[in-house]
C-alpha positions in Angstrom: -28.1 -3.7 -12.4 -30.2 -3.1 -9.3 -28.9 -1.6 -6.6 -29.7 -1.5 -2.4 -28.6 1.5 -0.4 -26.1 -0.5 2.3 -23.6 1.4 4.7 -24.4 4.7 2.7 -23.3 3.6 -0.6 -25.5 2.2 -3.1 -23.9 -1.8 -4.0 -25.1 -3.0 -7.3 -25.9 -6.9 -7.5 -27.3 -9.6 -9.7 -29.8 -12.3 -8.2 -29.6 -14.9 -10.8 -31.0 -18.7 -10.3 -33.5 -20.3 -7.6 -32.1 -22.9 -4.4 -30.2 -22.1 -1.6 -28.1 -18.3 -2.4 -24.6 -18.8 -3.1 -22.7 -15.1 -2.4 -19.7 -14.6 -5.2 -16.9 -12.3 -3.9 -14.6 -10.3 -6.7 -11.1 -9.6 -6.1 -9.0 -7.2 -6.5 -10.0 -4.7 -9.4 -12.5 -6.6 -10.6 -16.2 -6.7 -10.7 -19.3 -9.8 -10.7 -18.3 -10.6 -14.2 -14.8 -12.0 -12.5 -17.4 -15.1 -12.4 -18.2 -15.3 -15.7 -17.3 -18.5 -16.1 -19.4 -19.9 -13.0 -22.6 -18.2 -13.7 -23.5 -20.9 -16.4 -23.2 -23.4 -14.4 -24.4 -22.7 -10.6 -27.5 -20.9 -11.5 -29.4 -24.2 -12.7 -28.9 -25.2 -9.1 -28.6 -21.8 -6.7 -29.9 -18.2 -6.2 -26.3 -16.3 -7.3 -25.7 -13.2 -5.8 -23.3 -11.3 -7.2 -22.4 -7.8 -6.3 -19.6 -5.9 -7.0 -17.7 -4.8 -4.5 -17.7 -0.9 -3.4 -16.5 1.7 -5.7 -16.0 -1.4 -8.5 -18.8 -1.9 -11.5 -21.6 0.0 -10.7 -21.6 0.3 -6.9 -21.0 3.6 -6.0 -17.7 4.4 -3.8 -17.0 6.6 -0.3 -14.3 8.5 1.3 -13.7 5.9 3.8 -10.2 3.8 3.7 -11.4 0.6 2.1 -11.1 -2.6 4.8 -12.0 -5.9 4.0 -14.0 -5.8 7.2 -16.0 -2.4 5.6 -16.6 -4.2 2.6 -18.1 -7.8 4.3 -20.2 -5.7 6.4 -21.3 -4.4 3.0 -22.3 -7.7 1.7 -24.0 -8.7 5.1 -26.1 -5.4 4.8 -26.8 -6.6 1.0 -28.1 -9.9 2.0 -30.0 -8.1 4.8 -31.8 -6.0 2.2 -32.7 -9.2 0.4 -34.3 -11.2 3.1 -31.4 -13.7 3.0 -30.8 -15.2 6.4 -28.0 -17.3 5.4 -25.7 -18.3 2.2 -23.0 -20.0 1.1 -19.7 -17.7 0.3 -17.8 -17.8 -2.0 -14.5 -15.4 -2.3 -11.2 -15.4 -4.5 -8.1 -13.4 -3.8 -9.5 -10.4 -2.3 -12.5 -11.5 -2.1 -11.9 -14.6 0.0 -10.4 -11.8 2.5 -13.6 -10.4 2.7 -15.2 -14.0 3.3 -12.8 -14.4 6.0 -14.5 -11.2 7.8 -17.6 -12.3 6.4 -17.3 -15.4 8.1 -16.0 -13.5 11.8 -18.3 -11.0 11.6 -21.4 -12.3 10.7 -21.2 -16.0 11.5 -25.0 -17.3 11.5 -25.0 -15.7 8.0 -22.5 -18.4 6.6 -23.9 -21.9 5.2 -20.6 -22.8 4.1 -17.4 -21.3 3.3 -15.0 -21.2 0.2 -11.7 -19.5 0.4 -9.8 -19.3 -2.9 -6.0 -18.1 -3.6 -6.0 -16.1 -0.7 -4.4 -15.2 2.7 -4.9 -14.6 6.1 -1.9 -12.3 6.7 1.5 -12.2 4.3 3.6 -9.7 4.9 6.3 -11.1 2.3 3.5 -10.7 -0.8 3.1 -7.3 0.7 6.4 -6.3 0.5 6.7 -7.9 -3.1 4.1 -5.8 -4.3 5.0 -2.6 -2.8 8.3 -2.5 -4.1 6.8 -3.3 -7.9 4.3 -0.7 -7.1 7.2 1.6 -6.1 9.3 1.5 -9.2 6.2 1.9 -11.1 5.4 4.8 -9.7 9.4 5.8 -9.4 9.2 5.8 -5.7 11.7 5.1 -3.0 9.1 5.0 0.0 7.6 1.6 0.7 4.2 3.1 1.9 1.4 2.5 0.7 0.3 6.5 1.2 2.2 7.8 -1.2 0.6 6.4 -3.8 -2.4 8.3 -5.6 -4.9 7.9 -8.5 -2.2 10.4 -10.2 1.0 9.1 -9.0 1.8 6.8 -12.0 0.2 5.3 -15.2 -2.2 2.8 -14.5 -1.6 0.6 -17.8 1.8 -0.7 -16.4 0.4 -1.2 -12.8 -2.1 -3.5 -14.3 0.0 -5.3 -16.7 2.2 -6.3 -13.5 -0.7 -7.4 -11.6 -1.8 -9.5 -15.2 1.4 -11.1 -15.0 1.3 -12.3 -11.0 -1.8 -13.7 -11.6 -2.5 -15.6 -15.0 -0.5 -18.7 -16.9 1.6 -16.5 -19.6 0.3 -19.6 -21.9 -3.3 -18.5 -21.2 -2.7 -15.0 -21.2 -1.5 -14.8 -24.4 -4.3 -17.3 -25.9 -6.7 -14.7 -24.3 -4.9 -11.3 -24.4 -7.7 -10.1 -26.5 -10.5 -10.3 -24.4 -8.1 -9.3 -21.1 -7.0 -6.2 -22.7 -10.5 -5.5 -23.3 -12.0 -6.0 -20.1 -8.6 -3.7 -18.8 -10.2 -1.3 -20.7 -13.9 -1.6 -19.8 -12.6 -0.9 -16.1 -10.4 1.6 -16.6 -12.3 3.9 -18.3 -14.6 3.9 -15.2 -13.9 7.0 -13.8 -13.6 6.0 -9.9 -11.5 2.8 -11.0 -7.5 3.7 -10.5 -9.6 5.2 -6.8 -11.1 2.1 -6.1 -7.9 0.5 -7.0 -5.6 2.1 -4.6 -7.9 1.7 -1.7 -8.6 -1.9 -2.5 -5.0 -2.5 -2.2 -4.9 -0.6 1.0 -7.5 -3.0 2.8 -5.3 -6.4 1.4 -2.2 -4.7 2.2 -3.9 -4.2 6.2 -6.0 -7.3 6.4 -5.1 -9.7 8.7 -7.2 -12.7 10.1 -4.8 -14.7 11.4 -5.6 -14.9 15.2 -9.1 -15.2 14.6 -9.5 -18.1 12.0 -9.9 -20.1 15.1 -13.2 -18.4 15.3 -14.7 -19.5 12.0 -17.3 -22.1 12.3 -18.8 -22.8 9.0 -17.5 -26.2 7.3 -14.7 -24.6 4.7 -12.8 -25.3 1.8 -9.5 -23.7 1.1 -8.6 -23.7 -2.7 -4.9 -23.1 -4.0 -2.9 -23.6 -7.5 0.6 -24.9 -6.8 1.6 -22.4 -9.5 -0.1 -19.2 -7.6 2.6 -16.9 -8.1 1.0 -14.0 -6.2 -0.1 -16.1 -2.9 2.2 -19.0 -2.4 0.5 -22.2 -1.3 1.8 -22.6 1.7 0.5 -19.3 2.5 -3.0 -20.6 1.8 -2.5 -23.9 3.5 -2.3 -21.5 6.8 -6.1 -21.3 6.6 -6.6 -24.4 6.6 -4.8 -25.6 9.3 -6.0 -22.7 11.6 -9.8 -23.0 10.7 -11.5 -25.8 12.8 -13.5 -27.2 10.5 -11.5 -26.7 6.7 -10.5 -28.7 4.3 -7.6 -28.0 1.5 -7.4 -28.6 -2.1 -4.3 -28.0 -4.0 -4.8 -27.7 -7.0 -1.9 -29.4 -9.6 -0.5 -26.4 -12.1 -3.0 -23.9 -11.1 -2.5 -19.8 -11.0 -4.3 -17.9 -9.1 -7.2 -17.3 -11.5 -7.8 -20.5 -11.8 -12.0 -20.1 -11.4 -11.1 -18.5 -14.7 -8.5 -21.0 -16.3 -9.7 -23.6 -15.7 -13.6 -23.3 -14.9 -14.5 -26.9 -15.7 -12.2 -28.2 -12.7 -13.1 -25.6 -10.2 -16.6 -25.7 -10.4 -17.1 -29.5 -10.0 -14.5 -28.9 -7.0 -16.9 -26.2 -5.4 -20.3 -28.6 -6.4 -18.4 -31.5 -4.7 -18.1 -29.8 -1.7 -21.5 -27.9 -1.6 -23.2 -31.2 -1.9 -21.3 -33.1 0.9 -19.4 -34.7 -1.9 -15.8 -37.1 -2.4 -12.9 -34.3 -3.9 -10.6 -36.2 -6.0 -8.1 -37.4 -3.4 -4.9 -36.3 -5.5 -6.3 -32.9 -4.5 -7.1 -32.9 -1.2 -6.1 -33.2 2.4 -7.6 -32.5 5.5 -6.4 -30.1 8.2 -6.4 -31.8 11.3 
């Protein structure tokens, strides 16, 4: 993969496609290939860009405390490097975190915006997950610093995050090819690092009395069966961003770009070319 010195680390990225750049943002513990299942698709129509977010893949990692700001300024220094004024963004879990500072931060770079099974603030996922994370890693503190690349096993950590976020139907259909890609990433040697901080910057992001600020024309995309980040969590960002619209999707999980690619990406296209979403789901924020 190439790669563009930005903020003193080097981000690796794919440029894949010609038309108007379309920027995909991974979530948590994940790298580009989170979009696998949107590649096929988008690139007969847009320039993808596709990093992977710092210390993930092949993007090298700092000493810094990860931030979801830190890592949009990342991709705004990425897209600076490439001579890309302005793009459409695209960001799931985490990675619509990031879009959300992407969006505040560097406003004239947005085209449009796509925020997917994610959160402005939500201090009751937080607590949920600290207290897995904590008997994990047999600890009584609910704070976030005590936990270290060699505080507890990583398999279990991941298997809990596995089961938050994909239909058990799915997962077992595909437990193959998850367990595999578990073990492509963890065998990366910065990964249960990058991990940790990456938790750190969702744990401390919060947007929520800025979203007024976002200007770009936004969808806000959520499964009714997100067990990690509960709809009406998501519906929050549309009804505080001026200009968003919501679609709910009917049985979805949280990976549902993944799931159930066919739906998600007609969704995205709809919207991308001024389109009609199937009214069963959506609603506009008022």
């Amino acid at each position: 993969m190439p790669k563009k010195l930005v903020n003193n680390i080097n981000l690796s990225y794919h440029t894949i496609g010609l038309g108007v750049p379309i920027v995909f943002i991974a979530g948590l513990g994940m790298d580009h290939m989170c979009w696998l299942y949107q590649i096929p698709d988008f690139q007969q129509h847009y320039q993808l860009i596709l990093p992977d977010n710092r210390g993930m893949g092949q993007s090298t990692g700092s000493d810094d405390q990860y931030t979801t700001a830190l890592m949009a300024d990342d991709v705004a220094g990425l897209l600076t490097q490439l001579r890309i004024d302005n793009a459409h963004i695209i960001g799931s879990s985490m990675g619509g975190m990031i879009a959300q500072e992407f969006a505040l931060r560097h406003p004239e770079m947005v085209n449009k915006l796509l925020l997917c099974s994610t959160f402005a603030k939500h201090p009751e996922m937080i607590t949920y997950l600290k207290q897995g994370l904590n008997q994990l890693g047999n600890r009584k503190k609910n704070d976030l610093s005590e936990f270290h690349a060699d505080s507890f096993t990583f398999g279990p950590v991941y298997d809990f995050f596995l089961k938050q976020v994909f239909d058990e139907t799915y997962f077992k259909m595909h437990e193959s090819m998850i367990t595999n890609t578990l073990q492509r990433f963890i065998q990366q040697d910065l990964f249960v690092e990058t991990f940790l901080k990456q938790l750190h910057a969702i744990f401390h992001h919060d947007t929520l009395n800025q979203l007024s600020q976002i200007t770009a024309d936004t969808l806000v995309l959520t499964g009714n069966n997100d067990r990690l980040v509960p709809t009406n969590c998501t519906k929050i960002l549309a009804e505080k961003i001026p200009n968003a619209t919501l679609s709910v999707i009917d049985g979805a999980t949280h990976v549902f770009h993944i799931e159930q690619p066919e739906l998600f990406n007609h969704i995205i296209h709809s919207f991308l070319q001024n389109k009609s979403i199937p009214k069963h789901i959506q609603k506009k924020i008022h």
